[in-house]
C-alpha positions in Angstrom: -59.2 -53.5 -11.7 -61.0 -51.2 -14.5 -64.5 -49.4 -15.4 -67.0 -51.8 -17.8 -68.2 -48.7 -19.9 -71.3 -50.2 -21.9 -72.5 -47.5 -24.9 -74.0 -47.5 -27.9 -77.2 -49.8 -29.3 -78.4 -53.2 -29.1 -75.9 -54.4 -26.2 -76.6 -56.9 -23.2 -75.0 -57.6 -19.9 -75.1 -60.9 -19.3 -73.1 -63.9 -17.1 -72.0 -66.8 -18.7 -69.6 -69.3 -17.2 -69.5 -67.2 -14.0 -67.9 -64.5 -16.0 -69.0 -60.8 -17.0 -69.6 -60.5 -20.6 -70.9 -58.2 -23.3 -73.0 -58.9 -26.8 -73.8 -57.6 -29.3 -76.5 -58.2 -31.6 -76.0 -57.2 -35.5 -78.0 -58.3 -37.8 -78.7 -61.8 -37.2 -75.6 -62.8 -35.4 -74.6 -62.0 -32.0 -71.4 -62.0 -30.8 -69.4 -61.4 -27.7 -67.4 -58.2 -27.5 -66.0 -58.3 -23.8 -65.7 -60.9 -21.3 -63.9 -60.5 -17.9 -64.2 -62.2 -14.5 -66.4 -59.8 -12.2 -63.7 -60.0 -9.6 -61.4 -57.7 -12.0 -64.3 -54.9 -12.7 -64.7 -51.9 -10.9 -67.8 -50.5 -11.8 -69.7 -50.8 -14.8 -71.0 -47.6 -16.5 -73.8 -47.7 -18.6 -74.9 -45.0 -21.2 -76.7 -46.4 -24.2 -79.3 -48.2 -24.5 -79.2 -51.9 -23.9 -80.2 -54.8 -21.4 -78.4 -56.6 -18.4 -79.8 -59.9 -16.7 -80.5 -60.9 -13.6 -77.4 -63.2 -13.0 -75.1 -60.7 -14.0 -77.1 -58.3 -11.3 -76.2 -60.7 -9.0 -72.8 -61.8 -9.9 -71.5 -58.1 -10.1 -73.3 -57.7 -6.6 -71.5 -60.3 -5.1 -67.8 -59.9 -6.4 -68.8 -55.6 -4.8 -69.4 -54.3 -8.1 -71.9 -51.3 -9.2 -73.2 -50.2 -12.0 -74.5 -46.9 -12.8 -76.4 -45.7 -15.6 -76.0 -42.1 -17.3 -77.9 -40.6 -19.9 -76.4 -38.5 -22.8 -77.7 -35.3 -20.9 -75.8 -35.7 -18.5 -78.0 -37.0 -15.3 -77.8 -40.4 -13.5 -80.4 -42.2 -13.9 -80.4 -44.8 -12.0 -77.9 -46.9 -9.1 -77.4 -50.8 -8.9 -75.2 -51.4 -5.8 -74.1 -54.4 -3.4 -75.7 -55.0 -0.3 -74.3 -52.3 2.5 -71.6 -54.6 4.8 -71.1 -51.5 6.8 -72.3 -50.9 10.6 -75.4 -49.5 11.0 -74.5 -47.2 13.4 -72.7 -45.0 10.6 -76.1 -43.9 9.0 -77.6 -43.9 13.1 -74.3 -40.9 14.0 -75.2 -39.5 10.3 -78.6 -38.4 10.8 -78.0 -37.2 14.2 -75.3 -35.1 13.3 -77.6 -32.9 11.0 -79.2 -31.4 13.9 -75.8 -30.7 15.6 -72.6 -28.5 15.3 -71.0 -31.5 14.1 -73.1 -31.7 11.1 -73.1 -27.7 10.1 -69.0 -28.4 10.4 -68.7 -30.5 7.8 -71.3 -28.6 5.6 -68.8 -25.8 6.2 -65.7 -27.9 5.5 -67.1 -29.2 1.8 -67.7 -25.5 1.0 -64.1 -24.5 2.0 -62.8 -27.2 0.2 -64.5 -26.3 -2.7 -63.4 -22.6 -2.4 -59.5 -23.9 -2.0 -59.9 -25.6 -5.2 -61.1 -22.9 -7.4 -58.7 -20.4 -6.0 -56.2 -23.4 -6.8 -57.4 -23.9 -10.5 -57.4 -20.2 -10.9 -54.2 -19.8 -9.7 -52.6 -22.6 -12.0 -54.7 -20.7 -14.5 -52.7 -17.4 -14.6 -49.5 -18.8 -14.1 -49.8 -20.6 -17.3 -50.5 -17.5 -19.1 -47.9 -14.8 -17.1 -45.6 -14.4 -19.6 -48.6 -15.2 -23.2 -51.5 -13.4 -21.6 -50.0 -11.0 -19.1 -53.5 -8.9 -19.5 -55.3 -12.6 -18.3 -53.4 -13.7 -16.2 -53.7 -10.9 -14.3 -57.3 -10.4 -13.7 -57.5 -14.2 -12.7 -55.4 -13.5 -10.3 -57.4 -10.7 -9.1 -60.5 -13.1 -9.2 -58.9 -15.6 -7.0 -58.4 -12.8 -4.5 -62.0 -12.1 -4.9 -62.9 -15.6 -4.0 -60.2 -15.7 -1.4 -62.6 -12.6 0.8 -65.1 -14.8 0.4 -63.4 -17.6 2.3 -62.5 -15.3 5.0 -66.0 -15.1 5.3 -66.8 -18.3 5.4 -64.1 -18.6 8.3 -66.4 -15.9 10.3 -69.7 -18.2 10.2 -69.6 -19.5 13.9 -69.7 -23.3 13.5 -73.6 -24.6 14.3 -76.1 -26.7 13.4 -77.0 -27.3 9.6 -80.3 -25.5 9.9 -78.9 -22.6 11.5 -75.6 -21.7 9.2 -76.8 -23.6 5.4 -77.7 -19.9 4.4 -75.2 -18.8 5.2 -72.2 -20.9 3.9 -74.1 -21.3 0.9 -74.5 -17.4 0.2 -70.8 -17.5 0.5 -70.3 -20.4 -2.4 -73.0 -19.2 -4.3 -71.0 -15.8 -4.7 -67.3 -17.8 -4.8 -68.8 -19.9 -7.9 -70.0 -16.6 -9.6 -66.8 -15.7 -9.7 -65.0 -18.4 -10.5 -67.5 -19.1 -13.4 -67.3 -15.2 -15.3 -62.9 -16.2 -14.9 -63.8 -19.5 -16.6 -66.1 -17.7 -19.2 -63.4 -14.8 -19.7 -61.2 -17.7 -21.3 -63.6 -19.7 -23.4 -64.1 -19.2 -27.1 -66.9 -16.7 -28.2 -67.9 -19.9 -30.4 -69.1 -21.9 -27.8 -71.5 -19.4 -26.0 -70.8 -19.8 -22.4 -71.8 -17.4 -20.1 -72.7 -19.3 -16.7 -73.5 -22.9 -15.2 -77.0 -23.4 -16.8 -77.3 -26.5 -14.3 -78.9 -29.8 -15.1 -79.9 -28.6 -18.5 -77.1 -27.7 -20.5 -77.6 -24.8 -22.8 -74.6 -24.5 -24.7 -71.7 -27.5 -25.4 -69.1 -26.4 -22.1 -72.3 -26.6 -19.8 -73.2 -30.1 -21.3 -69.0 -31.2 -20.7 -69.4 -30.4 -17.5 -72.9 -32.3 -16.9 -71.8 -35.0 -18.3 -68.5 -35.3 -16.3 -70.5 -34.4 -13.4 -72.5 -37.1 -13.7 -69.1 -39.9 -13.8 -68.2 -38.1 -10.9 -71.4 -38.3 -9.0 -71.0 -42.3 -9.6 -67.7 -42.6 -8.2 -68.7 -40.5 -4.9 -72.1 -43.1 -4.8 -69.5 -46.1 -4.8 -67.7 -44.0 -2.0 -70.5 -43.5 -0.2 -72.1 -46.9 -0.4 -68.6 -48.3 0.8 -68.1 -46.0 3.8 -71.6 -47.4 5.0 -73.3 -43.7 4.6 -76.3 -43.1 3.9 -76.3 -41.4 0.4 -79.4 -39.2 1.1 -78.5 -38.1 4.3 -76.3 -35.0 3.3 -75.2 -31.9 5.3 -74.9 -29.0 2.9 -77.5 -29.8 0.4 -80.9 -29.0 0.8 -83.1 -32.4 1.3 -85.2 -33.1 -1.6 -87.1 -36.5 -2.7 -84.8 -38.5 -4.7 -82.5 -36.1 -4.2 -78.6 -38.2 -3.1 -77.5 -35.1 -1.0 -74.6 -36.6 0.7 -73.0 -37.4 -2.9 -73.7 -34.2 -3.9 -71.9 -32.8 -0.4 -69.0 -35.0 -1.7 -68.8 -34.0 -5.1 -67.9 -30.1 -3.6 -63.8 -31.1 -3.0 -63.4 -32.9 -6.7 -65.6 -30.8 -9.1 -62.5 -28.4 -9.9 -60.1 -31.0 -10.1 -61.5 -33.7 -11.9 -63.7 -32.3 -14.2 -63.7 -29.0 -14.6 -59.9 -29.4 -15.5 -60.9 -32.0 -17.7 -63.0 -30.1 -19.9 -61.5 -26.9 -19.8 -58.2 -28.8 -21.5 -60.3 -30.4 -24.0 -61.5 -26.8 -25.1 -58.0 -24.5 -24.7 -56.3 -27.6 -26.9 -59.0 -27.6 -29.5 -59.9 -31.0 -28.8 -63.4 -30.8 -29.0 -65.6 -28.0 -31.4 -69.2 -26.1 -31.5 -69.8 -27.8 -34.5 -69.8 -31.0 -32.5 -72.8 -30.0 -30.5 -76.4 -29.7 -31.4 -79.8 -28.6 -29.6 -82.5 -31.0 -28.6 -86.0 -30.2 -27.0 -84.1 -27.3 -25.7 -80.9 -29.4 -24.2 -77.0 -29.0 -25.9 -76.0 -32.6 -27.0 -72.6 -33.4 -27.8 -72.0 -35.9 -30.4 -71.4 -39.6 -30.0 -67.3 -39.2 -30.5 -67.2 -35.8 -27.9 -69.1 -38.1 -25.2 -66.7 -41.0 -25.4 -63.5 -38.7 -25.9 -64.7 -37.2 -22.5 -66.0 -40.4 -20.4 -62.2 -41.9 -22.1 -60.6 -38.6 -20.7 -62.7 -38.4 -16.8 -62.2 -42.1 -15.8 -58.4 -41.9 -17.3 -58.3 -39.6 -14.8 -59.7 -41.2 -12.0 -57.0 -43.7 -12.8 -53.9 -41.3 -12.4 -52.1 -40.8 -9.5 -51.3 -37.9 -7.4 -48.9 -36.5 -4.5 -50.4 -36.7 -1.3 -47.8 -35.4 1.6 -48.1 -38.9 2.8 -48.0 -40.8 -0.4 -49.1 -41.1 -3.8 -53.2 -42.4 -4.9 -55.3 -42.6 -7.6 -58.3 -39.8 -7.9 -60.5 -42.9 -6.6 -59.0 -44.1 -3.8 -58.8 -40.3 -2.5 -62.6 -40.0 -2.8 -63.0 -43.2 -1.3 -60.6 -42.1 0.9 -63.0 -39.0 2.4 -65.6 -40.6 2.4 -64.3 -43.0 5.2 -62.9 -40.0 6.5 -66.2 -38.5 7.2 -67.8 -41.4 8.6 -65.0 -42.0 11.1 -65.7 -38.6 12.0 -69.4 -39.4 12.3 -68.7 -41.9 14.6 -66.6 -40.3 17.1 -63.7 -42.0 15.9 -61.4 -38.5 15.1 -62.3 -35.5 16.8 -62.0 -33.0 13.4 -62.7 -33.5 9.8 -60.3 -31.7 7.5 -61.5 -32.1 3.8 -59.8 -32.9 0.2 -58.4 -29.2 -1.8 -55.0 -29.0 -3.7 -52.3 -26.4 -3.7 -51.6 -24.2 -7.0 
């Protein structure tokens, strides 16, 4: 199975023959540039501007296909998914675990995750550079220490409720990403002006790689979601906000680092991708047409690749897919503990 990625101008989503296809209109002639049955698409990802009809709606929805739309700033705009076959109860154990221990426990074990993985990255980080950039090296290894008192930390918060620990934990990973963010920024050419996460509104070309892969991530954790038979706005560890898909967001903490964020920072230490390359709009960093495919190319290639599990090998997509049954079992009673996604250095 493989991602439909629809970009660019002018292009429709339509069925024809109970198959998926694409077209194209140029000039006065339209032709078809894609065609595949739905059974053998995985999501579709739009980021241009074009159309999709209703029977393609709902011949993706029956063959259990998504699609997810993404604008060039990096933000999801909107969510098409199949009907929920999941039991209810799921969502029923999800919202009462918010108000108990249960709930603050797995608030706690997406921060530690996330903690794990940029000590990991770190870590890879100065080994790669111990014997070029002792001088580097070095103080990212004393960075990941930093982060590493912070996780002892974390350990200390006694396990309760999600109202009564969020401030808390997310002190703790608020200070953990500050660091991990002035390492990344130590390591980034002058060129590209990066000082910090600027958030949803990029304001210099690494912050608008990372929305922008942010945003292919956050649709692969809805389609985990969605499938797990969670409710995507009932989260633990982010604050509840209209429209607002918390529990994505909670599962987007163990794979930022290492789908991502690994992504992008290779794409800028081998030169792949250049300041000149990105402009400002209304006050936003865009990256150029040939940047934003190189990068969507680059995050759902990896998505695709496997990696070493101690019990066996799976793709990026099947692990997220993977936790987010994990945590729904665990909602349900079904395993006593929830022990969350974070690789070793």
């Amino acid at each position: 199975m493989s991602r439909l990625v629809v970009d660019g101008w002018g292009k429709t989503i339509a069925s024809e023959n109970d198959q998926i296809v694409v077209k194209e209109r140029e000039a006065n002639e339209t032709r078809i540039v894609f065609r595949s049955n739905p059974s053998e698409i995985e999501q579709v990802i739009v980021t241009g501007s074009g159309s999709i009809t209703t029977r393609a709606i709902e011949l993706l929805a029956e063959n259990g296909v998504g699609v997810i739309f993404i604008d060039w700033k990096g933000q999801v705009r909107a969510m098409i998914s199949p009907p929920i076959m999941r039991t209810v109860n799921t969502r029923r154990e999800q919202y009462r675990a918010f108000d108990e221990p249960k709930g603050g426990e797995l608030a706690k074990e997406f921060v530690r995750c996330k903690m794990r993985n940029q000590m990991s990255l770190l870590g890879t980080m100065a080994k790669t550079r111990r014997d070029s950039q002792p001088e580097k090296a070095q103080a990212l290894s004393m960075e990941r220490h930093r982060i590493e008192l912070w996780f002892e930390k974390l350990n200390e918060v006694k396990t309760a409720s999600c109202k009564e620990i969020r401030d808390a934990i997310m002190g703790i990973e608020g200070n953990a990403s500050a660091i991990y963010w002035n390492s990344i920024s130590q390591l980034i050419e002058e060129s590209f002006q990066f000082r910090n996460r600027s958030g949803r509104y990029a304001t210099d070309p690494v912050n608008a790689l990372l929305n922008y892969g942010y945003a292919v991530l956050e649709g692969e954790c809805w389609k985990a979601i969605h499938y797990a038979g969670l409710d995507p706005y009932g989260g633990f560890l982010h604050v509840d906000r209209p429209g607002r898909a918390s529990m994505v967001l909670d599962l987007m903490e163990m794979f930022r680092q290492q789908i991502v964020d690994k992504v992008v920072f290779e794409l800028i230490f081998h030169k792949r991708v250049k300041p000149k390359e990105f402009e400002m709009e209304n006050g936003v960093c865009k990256m150029q047409e040939d940047v934003r495919k190189l990068l969507l190319t680059e995050i759902l290639s990896k998505m695709e690749d496997y990696i070493r599990l101690p019990e066996k090998r799976m793709k990026w997509s099947d692990v997220i897919q993977r936790e987010a049954v994990s945590v729904a079992k665990f909602l349900r009673g079904e395993t006593t503990s929830y022990r969350g996604f974070w690789m070793r250095w």
